[in-house]
Structures are given as C-alpha cells and as structure tokens.
C-alpha positions in Angstrom: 98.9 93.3 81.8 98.3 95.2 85.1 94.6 95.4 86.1 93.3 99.0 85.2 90.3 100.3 87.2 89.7 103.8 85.2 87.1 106.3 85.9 86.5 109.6 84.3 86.5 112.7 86.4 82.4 113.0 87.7 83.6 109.9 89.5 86.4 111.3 91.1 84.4 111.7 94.7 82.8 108.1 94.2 85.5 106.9 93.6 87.6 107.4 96.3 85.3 106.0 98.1 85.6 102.4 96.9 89.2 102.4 97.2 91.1 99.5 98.3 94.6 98.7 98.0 95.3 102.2 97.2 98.5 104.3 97.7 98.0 107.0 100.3 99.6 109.4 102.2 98.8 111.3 105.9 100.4 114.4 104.5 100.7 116.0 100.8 103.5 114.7 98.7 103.3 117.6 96.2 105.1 120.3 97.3 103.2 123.4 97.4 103.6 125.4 94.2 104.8 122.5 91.7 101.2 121.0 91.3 99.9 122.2 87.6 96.0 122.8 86.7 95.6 120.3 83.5 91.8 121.7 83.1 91.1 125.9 83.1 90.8 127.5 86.0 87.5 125.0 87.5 86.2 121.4 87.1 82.6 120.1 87.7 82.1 117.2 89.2 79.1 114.7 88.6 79.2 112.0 91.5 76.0 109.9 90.3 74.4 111.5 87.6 74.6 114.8 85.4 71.5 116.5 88.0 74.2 115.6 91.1 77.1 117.7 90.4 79.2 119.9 92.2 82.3 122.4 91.1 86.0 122.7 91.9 87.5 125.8 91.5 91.6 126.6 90.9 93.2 128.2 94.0 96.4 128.7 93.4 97.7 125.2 92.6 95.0 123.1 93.8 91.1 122.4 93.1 89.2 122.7 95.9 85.3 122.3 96.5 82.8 125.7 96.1 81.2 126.8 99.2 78.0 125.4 97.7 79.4 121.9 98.2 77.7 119.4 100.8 80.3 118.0 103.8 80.1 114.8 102.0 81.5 116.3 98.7 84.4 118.6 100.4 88.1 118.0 99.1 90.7 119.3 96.8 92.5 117.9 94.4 96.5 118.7 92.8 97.8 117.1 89.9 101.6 116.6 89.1 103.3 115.4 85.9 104.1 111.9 86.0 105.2 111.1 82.5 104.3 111.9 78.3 102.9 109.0 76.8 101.5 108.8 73.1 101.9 112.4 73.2 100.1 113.1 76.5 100.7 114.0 79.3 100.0 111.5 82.6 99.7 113.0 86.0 99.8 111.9 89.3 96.8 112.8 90.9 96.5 114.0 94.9 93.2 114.2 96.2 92.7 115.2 99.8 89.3 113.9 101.3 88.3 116.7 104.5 86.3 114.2 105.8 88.9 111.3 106.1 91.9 113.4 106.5 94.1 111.4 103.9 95.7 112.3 100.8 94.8 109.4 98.3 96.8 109.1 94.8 95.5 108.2 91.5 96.4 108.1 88.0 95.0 110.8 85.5 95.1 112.1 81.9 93.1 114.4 79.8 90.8 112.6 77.5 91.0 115.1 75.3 94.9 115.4 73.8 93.5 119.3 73.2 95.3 121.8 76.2 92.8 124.0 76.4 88.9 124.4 77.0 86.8 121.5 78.6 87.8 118.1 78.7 87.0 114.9 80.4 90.0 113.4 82.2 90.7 109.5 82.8 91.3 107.9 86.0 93.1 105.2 87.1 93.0 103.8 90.6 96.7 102.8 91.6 96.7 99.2 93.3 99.7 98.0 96.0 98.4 94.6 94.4 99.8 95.4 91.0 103.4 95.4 92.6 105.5 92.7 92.0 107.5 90.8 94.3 110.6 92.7 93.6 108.6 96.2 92.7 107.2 95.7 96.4 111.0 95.0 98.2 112.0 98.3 96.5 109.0 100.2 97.5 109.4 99.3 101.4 113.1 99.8 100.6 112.6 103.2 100.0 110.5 103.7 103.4 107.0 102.8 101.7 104.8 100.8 104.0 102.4 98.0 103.0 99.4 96.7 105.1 98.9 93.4 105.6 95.6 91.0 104.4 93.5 92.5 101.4 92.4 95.6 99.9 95.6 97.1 102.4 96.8 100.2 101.7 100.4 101.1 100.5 101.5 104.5 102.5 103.9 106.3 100.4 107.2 108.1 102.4 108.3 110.9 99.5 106.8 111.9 96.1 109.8 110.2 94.4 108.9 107.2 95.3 105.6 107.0 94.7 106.2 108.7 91.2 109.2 105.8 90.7 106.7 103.1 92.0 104.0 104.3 89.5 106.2 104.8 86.6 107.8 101.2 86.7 104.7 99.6 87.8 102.4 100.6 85.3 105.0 101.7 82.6 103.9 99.7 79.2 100.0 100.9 80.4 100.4 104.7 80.2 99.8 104.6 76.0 97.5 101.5 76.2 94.0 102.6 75.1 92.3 99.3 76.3 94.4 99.8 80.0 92.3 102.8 80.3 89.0 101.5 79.4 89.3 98.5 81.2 86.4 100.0 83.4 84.2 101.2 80.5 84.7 104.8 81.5 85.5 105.9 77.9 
C-alpha cells in the first residue's frame, strides 16, 4: 500500500509547508478555464486552530486569498478532475504559494459525497517516493524531472503526465477509506 499523508482542507496552507518529495511545477499546469470549483463559490481556511482562519474566495476558476489575508497566508488554489472513485469524484489539486512562487500538486476529494453546500475536503500529499522503479523511468520519460537525495522534489513537464503519474501511482488508493485516514485527518 502506498503511504498516504492526508489532511483536510484548514491544513491546506500548513501543509504545504511541510512538503517534501512533492510534485511541483514553476508554472500552472491547469489550463486556464478547465479548473472546476468542487466547494460554492468560497472556502475558509483554518491553518492552526478554528480562531486562526482565513477565506478563499472563487474567481473565475481559481480560489484565491481575501484581501484580509496576512502575506504569509496569500495563494490560490484550482482543482481539476482526476478520476471517480466509489462514486466520487478525485481532483488534482494546484496550489500556487505567492510567497514561494511554485505551483505545488496535491490530491483532494470532498468529504462529503453531497455536491452542494459546505464540506470538508481530504488531502493527500503526492510523494515522488511512492514511484516505482518503472513508474519513475516513465515519469522522466515523459520529460518529468526528479531531484536527487531525500525529501527531492519531482517537477512535472505537462498536466498529462502528472494526471497519468497520479492515476497509476496511487490507483487501488483512490476508494480506500483507511489510505485517506492514514494521517487521522477524518
């Protein structure tokens, strides 16, 4: 079983910031206009605590921070339908970081299988060291770069291949309840 480090959404910012061996990007690879909005119109975040939160609001197809946000919490986020498992729908998630100019990609689903209103959403942090031997030939085959030594960071050259990457690598996890636990999020 692949090694699932899953978050809920108020640890979105936090997150990010613990990342290692991540799949990142210098540039977007959603294309403008085919991200989708899997919550209504705004999300609020809750880095620490309930008393430490922060909203996103919809513009267009991205979240991005509220003028009310501090420089530390500034970023947007776009989500992109990776596959349907058990019925719901798994995204890939973009999140852009102002402050470290990268583009940083995560997997996400609604907690709640319910379209509409509120809901919490699952995270799970993508890992280069979940790839295989042969998952990691076909990833650098396909232009994707992987540093060297640990917690290095796999650079992704297209969305297709991250999306083909993710979807072969983690594959038997998207419907697995415990996978998305694993980090006692739930």
């Amino acid at each position: 079983m692949v090694q699932a480090r899953a978050f809920t959404l108020p640890t979105l910012i936090a997150a990010i910031g613990l990342l290692s061996a991540c799949f990142v990007s210098d540039d977007p690879l959603i294309p403008e206009g085919e991200a989708v909005l899997p919550m209504d119109e705004s999300m609020t975040l809750c880095v620490n605590r309930p008393d430490d939160c922060f909203t996103m609001i919809a513009d267009g197809d991205t979240y991005v921070t509220a003028d009310s946000a501090n420089r530390d919490e500034t970023g947007e986020a776009r989500f992109y339908p990776l596959t349907q498992a058990d019925g719901r729908q798994i995204y890939l998630l973009e999140a852009y970081d102002f402050e470290d100019d990268t583009y940083t990609y995560l997997i996400a689903r609604r907690r709640s299988q319910d379209a509409s209103g509120e809901a919490d959403l699952d995270l799970a942090l993508a890992s280069c060291s979940d790839l295989s031997e042969t998952q990691e030939a076909d990833f650098r085959n396909a232009g994707g770069q992987i540093g060297s030594g640990f917690g290095s960071e796999c650079t992704a050259p297209d969305l297709a291949t991250l999306i083909t990457t993710l979807r072969t690598v983690y594959a038997s996890e998207f419907a697995d309840e415990d996978w998305w636990a694993e980090a006692g999020a739930n």
